[in-house]
N, C-alpha and C positions, 0 to 999 in steps of 0.2 A: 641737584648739582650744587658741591659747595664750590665758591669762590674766597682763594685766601688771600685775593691781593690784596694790596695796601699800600697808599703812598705814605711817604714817610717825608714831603715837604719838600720845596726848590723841583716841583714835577717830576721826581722819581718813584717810579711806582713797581714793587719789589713784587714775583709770581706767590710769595709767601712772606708773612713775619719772620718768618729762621734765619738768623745770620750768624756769623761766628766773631767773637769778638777777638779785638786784637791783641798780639803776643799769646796765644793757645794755638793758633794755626797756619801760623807761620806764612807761606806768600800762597797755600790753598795748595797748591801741586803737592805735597805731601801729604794728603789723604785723599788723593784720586786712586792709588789701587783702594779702598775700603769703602768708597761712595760715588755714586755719583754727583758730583759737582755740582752740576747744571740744575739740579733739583732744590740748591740752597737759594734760600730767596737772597744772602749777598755774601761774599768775602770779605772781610776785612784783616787787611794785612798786617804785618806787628809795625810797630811804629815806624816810622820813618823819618831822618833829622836831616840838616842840611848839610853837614858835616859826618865824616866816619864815628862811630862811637864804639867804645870796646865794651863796654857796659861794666859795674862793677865786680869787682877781685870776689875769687870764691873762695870759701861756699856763697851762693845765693839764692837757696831753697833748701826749704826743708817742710819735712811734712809736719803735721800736728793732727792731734786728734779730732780737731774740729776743723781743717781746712787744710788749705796750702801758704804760708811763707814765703817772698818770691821778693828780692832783689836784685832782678838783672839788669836792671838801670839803663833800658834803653839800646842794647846791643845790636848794629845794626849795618853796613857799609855804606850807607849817606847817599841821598836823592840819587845822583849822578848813575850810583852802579845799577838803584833799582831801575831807573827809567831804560838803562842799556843791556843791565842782562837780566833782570828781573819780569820788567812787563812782558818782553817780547816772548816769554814761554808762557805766561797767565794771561795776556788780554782776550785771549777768543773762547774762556770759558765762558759761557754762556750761564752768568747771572751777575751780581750787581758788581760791582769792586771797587772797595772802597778803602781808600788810602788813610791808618792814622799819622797824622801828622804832630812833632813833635820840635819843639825848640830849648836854646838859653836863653833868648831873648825875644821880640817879639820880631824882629828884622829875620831871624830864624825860620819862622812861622810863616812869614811871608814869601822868604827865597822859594819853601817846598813847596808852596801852593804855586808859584809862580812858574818853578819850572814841571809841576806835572800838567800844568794847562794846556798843554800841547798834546796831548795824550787823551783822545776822545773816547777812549775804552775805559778809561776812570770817571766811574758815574758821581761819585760821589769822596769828599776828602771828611774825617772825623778829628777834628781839633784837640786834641788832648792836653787839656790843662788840669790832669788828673794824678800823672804818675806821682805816686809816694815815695819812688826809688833813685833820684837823682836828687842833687846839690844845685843846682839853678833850672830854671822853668818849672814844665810840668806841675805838681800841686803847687806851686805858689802864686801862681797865676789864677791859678780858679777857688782861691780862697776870700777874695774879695771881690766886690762888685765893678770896683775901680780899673782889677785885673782882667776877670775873664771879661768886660767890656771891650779891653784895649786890645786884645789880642784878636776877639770876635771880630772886631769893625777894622782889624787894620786886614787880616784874611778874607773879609767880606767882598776888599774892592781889590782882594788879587786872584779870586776865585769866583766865577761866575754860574756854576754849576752848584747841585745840593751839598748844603757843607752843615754837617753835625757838630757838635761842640760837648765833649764828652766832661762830664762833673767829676769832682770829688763828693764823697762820702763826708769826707776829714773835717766837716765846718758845722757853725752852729745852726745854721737856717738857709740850706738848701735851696728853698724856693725864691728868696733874692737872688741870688747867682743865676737861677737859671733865667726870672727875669731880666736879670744884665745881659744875659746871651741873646735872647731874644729880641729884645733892643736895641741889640748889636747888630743887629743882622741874620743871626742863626736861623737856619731853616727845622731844625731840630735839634733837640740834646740827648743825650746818651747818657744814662747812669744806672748801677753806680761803681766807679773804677773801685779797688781795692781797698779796703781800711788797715792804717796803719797797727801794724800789731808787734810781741817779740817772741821770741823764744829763748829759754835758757839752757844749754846743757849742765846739768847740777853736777853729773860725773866732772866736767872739767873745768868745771861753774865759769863758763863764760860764755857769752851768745851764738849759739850758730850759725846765725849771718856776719859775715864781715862787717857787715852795714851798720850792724846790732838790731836796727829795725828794717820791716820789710813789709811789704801788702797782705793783710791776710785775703782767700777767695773760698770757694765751695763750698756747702751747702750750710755752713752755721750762720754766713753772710744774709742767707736768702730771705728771712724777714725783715730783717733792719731793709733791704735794697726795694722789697715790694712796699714796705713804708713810705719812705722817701718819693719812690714813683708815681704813687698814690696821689703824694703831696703837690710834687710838680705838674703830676696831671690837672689837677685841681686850679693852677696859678699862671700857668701859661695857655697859649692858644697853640702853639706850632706841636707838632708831633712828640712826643716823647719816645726814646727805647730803651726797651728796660733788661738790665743785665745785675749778674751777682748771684751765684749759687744755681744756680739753673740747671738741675743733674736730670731733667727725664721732661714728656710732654706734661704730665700735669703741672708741672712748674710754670711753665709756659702758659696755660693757660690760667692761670694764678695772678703773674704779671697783666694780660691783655686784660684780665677783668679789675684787675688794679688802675688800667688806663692807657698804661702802655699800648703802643698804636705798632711794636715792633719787638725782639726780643735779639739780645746776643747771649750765645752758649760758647762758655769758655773754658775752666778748669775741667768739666765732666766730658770734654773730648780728650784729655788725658787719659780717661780711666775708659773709654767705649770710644773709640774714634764713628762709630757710627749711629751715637746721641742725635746729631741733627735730624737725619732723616728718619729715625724711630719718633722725634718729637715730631716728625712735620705729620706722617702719618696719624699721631696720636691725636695730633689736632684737630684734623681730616675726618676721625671717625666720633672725635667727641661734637662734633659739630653737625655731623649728618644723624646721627641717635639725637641729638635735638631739634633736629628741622631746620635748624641756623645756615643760613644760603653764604650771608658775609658775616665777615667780618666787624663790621658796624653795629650787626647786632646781637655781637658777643659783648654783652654789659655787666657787671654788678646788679644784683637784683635787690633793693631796700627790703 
């Protein structure tokens, strides 16, 4: 028998490592005709601010040869509508669900944690001090130790439930930040959101994004992200989940033997909406050809 759970910190303990990361899959109801839900060890919803946001002016995506491009800055209609028309069609799927949460300031960050506390079908809320595609919050916040601290410890004591705290890629030394989270309060971290990239159209020689820069994600991301996890696994004690290129299950298992204690699959549910559950399988069976029961003793071998 293999067993895939896994807590992933703050006593949340997911039927699998497979999760969906946020902004690819939108509030999760829109890939119930293609999978079964119930079988993903959690949802994670696309961001969510205190405030409506219209995200920014298009274009803001574009493909590239080596990934995806993506400045939508946040697009969303603010706490309020999710908790009134949002939750009440998602909450009785039956696996994790977990809210990212998005500010400009840090009283931002607070309000949404504050007002989905009432809402005991949200197991979990993911801090997002990562976004590359907005003018205030998001990566500026988790560019320093100072920031993702303040944001971690002030959501700490408006959220009592498991609360992740997703990184940027964008910095020099990763693994301080994530220490600051953890110190902060963080039951976990989450990386690695997007790296800042451009593209230029030469025909009309000026940038494709309106933004001019955007996130890059998919699979050229996936060693730099299994780097970095590697690292924070190494430096912190609280769970790590590891995201960033993650196109099929050997990917996945790539991450968890990297250290990763969870994984989120994002871009490559664009391109196969039914990635999740082919990894969760794939994982299933590379685990039972090794006699591997848990989790635990899926390791790196020296």
């Amino acid at each position: 028998m293999v067993d895939l759970s896994v807590n992933i910190g703050g006593g949340l303990t997911l039927k699998n490592p497979i999760m969906t990361a946020s902004g690819t899959y939108g509030y999760g109801e829109e890939f119930a005709d293609f999978i079964d839900l119930s079988r993903l060890g959690g949802i994670i919803v696309k961001g969510t601010t205190l405030q409506p946001r219209q995200g920014n002016p298009y274009p803001r995506m574009v493909e590239t040869p080596s990934g995806m491009l993506n400045a939508v800055g946040l697009q969303n209609k603010g706490v309020d509508y999710f908790v009134k028309h949002i939750y009440p069609r998602i909450c009785d799927i039956d696996t994790a669900l977990v809210v990212n949460v998005s500010g400009a300031d840090v009283s931002d960050y607070v309000g949404v944690c504050e007002r989905l506390s009432d809402f005991d079908k949200i197991a979990a809320v993911e801090i997002n001090i990562s976004c590359p595609n907005v003018k205030q919050g998001g990566m500026s916040w988790g560019t320093t130790t100072a920031g993702a601290a303040a944001v971690t410890e002030a959501c700490r004591k408006a959220w009592n439930r498991t609360m992740i705290v997703k990184l940027t890629p964008n910095v020099t030394d990763v693994t301080q930040i994530a220490r600051a989270a953890q110190d902060a309060g963080a039951d976990a971290v989450s990386l690695v959101n997007t790296f800042l990239g451009m593209a230029i159209d030469v025909e009309r020689r000026r940038p494709y994004l309106s933004t001019i820069t955007g996130g890059l994600s998919g699979a050229a991301i996936r060693p730099i992200a299994v780097r970095m996890v590697w690292q924070v696994a190494q430096a912190v004690t609280i769970p790590v989940i590891g995201l960033g290129g993650i196109m099929n299950g050997r990917d996945v298992v790539e991450f968890l033997l990297a250290g990763a204690k969870a994984v989120q699959i994002g871009t490559a549910n664009f391109i196969d909406p039914q990635v999740t559950i082919k990894a969760i399988d794939y994982l299933h069976d590379y685990m039972a050809r090794r006699s591997l029961n848990t989790l635990s003793e899926l390791t790196m071998l020296s």
